[in-house]
N, C-alpha and C positions, 0 to 999 in steps of 0.2 A: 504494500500500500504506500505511494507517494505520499509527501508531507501534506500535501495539499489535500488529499482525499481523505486523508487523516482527520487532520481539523477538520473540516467539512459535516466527518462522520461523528465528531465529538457534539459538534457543535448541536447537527440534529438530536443526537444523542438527548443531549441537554435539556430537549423540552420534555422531556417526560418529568423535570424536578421544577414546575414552572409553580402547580396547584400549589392555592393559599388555603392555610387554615386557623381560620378569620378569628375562632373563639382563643386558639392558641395567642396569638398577634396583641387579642384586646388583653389578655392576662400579662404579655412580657409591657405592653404600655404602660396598664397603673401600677403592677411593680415595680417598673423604672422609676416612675416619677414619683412613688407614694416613699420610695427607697432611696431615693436622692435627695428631696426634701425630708424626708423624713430623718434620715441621717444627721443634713446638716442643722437642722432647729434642733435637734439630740446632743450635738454640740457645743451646743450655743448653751442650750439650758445647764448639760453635764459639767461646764469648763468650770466655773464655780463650786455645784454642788457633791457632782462626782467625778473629781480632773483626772481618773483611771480611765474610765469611759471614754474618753475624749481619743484615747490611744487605737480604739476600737474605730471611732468614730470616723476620721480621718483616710484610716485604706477602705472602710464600709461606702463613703463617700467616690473614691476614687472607683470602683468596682461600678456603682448607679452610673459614673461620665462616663466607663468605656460604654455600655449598655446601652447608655442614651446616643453617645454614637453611632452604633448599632442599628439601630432604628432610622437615627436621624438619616442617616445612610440610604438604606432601605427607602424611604421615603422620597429622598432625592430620586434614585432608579424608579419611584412610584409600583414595587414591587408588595412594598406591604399591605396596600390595599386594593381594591379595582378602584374604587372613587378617589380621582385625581385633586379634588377638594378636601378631601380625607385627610388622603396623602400628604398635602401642603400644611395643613392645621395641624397635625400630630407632630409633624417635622419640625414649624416654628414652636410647640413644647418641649421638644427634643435637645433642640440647637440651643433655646434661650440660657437652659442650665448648667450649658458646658460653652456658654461664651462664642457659639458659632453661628451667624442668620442662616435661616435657611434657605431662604432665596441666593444668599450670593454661593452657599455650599455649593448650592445646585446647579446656579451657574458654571463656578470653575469646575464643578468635578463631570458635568456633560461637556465641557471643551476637554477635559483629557481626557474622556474613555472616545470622543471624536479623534484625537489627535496623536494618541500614544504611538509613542514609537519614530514619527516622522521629525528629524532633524529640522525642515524649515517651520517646525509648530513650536517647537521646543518654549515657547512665553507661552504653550498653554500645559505648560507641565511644571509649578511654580515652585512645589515643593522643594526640587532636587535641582540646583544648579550643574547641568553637564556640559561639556564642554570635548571636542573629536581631540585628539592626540595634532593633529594639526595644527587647530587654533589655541590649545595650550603652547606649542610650541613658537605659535608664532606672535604670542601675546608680549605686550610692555613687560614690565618687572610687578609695576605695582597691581595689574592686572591676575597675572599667576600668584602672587601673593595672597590675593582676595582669593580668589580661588582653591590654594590651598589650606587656608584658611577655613572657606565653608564646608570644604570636605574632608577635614581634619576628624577624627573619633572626639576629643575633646570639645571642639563646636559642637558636633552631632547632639553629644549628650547633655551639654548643658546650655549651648544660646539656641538652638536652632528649635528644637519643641516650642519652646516658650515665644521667640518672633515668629516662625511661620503657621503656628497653631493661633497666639495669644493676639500678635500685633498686625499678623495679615487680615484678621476679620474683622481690625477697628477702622480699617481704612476704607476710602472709596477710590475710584479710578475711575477716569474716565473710557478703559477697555470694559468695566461691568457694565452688564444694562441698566435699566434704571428701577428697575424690581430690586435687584441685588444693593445696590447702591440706597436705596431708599431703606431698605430693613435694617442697612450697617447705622444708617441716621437713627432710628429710633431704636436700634437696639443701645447704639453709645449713649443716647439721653437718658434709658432706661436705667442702665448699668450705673452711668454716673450719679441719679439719682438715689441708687439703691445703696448707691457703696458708702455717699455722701451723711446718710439716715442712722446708716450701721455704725458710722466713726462718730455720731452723737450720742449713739447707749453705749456701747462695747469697746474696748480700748484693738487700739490696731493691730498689735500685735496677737489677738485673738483672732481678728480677722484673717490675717496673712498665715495661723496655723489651719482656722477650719475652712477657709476658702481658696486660698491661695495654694498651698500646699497641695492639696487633691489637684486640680485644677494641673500645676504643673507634673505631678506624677502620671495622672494622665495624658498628658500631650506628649511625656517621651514615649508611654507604649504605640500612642499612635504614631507618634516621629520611627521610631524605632522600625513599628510594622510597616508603615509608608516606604520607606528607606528600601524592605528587602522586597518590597514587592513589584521593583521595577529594575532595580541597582541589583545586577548581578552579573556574575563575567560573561553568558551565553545568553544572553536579553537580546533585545532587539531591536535596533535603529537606521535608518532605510531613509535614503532621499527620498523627494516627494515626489521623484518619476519611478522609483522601483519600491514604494510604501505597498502595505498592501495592508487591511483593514485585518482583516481574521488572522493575518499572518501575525501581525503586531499584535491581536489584542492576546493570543494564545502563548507565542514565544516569546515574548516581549513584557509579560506577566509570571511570576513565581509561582507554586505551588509548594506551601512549606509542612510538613509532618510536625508538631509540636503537641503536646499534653492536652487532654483534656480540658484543663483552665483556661491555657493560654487561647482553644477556640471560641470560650466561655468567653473573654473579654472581648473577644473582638471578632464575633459573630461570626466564625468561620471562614471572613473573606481573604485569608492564609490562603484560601486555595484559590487565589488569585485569578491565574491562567482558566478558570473556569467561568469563575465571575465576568471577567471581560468577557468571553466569548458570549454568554448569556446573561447580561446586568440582572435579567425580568426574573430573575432566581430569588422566590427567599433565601436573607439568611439560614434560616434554618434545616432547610433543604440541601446546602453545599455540601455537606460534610456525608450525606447519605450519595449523593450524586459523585462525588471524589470516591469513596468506596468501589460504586458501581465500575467506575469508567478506567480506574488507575490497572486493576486488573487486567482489564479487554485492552486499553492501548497501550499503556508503561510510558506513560510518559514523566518526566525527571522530579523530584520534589528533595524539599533541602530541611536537613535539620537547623534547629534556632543558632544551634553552636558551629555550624556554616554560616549561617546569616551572619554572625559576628566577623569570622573572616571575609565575607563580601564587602566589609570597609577599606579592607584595601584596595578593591577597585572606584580609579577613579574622574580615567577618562578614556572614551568610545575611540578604537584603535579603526579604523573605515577599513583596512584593510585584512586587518584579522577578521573583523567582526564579531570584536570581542571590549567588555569592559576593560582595562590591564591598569597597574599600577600609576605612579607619576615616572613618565620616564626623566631617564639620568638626563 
């Protein structure tokens, strides 16, 4: 079977894991949100009366954001529900509690499952600054510097969750539409209002333990999962005359084996290369459809403590056609 027949055949494959099961769906919502507020006012009240609790409270908190992710996700593909009004309204509850609109999520994340893979799209794939072995090569000083810079392990793990999770959803641009752009306005009035209220009962630095804390612990698991599900040596990136859509979204997508838990935070979409080919998947459904399909074709999946070594790749070689190190 050619490559090409391959995917093809995955891809049909794929609609058999499309059905939603809607009573399921409505149970992981108000868990989410009844477990993520609910955590954090458990904090608020604990920090005084039982400051043990608090220790609880904090990863309890961070476990409800990957979740709300999760959804909020889902929502964007409009996979979680058939009503695409549904859809958007569960989404903006999803997004509000983890700092992300949902209209602009929606925006940028349907220009990258459009655009993955393709080198002249590469500003629509915002998270991961890449760059061919060429144009590092043929860059200024202070240019490769920035550059190695953002793709250093040390950036990774502690500026880069926090500005491309925290500081890219406070802003507007004039490449967002004006849905996206309009939800970033009132969600920043919103925020600033709320935080502003909190720093007149609560002292800040309670703030910055039950809110802020969660908040960035979750944005390295997504930084971290974002990171391996694109960033890997055998990915895929293809000029815009020899791009090819199912090619990219399959090869050019991860498929990573990891624990039980770690699909538990972050809804399964480790199985990446599946998700792309078919977004219209629930969550819930991937991890039974990777079962089904890894059998019948074999195609490549990577353990987390790979994923770790896929930091050392960290620019697109055109002619290997491979991620590779900084060259000398």
């Amino acid at each position: 079977m050619t490559e090409e027949a391959k995917i093809k055949a995955i891809q049909q494959d794929l609609l058999l894991f499309r059905k939603r099961k809607i009573g399921f769906v409505w149970f992981q919502v108000v868990l989410t949100l009844g477990g993520l507020y609910g955590s954090i006012f458990w904090g608020f009240f604990a920090f005084d009366n039982h400051p043990l609790t608090t220790v609880i409270s904090v990863p309890l908190t961070t476990v409800f954001m990957c979740r709300s992710y999760v959804l909020l996700h889902d929502c964007g593909h409009r996979s979680l529900f058939k009503s695409s009004k549904l859809n958007e309204l569960v989404g903006h509850l999803m997004g509000f509690g983890i700092l992300i609109p949902h209209s602009l999520w929606q925006f940028i994340h349907d220009s990258h499952h459009k655009n993955v893979g393709n080198l002249e799209q590469r500003a629509f794939n915002p998270e991961i600054w890449t760059l061919t072995k060429k144009e590092f090569m043929a860059a200024g000083f202070w240019k490769r510097t920035a550059y190695r810079f953002m793709r250093s392990r040390w950036t990774r793990f502690s500026l880069t969750p926090t500005v491309n999770l925290g500081l890219m959803f406070r802003l507007v641009s004039t490449k967002f539409s004006r849905a996206a752009n309009t939800s970033v306005i009132v969600h920043d009035i919103a925020y600033g209002v709320i935080v502003y209220n909190l720093l007149q009962v609560f002292p800040w630095f309670q703030c910055l333990i039950l809110l802020y804390f969660p908040l960035v612990l979750f944005y390295f698991i997504a930084s971290y999962t974002f990171y391996a599900q694109h960033q890997f040596e055998n990915t895929y990136w293809e000029s815009a005359s020899e791009w090819d859509y199912a090619k990219a979204s399959f090869l050019g997508a991860s498929c990573i084996e990891a624990p039980k838990w770690y699909r538990f935070l972050t809804g399964n979409v480790i199985y990446h290369n599946l998700h792309h080919l078919q977004s219209g998947i629930p969550f819930y459904q991937l991890h039974k459809a990777h079962l089904f399909l890894k059998s019948k074709y074999h195609y490549p999946c990577y353990t987390l403590r790979q994923v770790w070594k896929m930091l050392d790749a960290k620019v697109w070689d055109e002619e290997q056609k491979r991620l590779v190190p900084f060259p000398r």
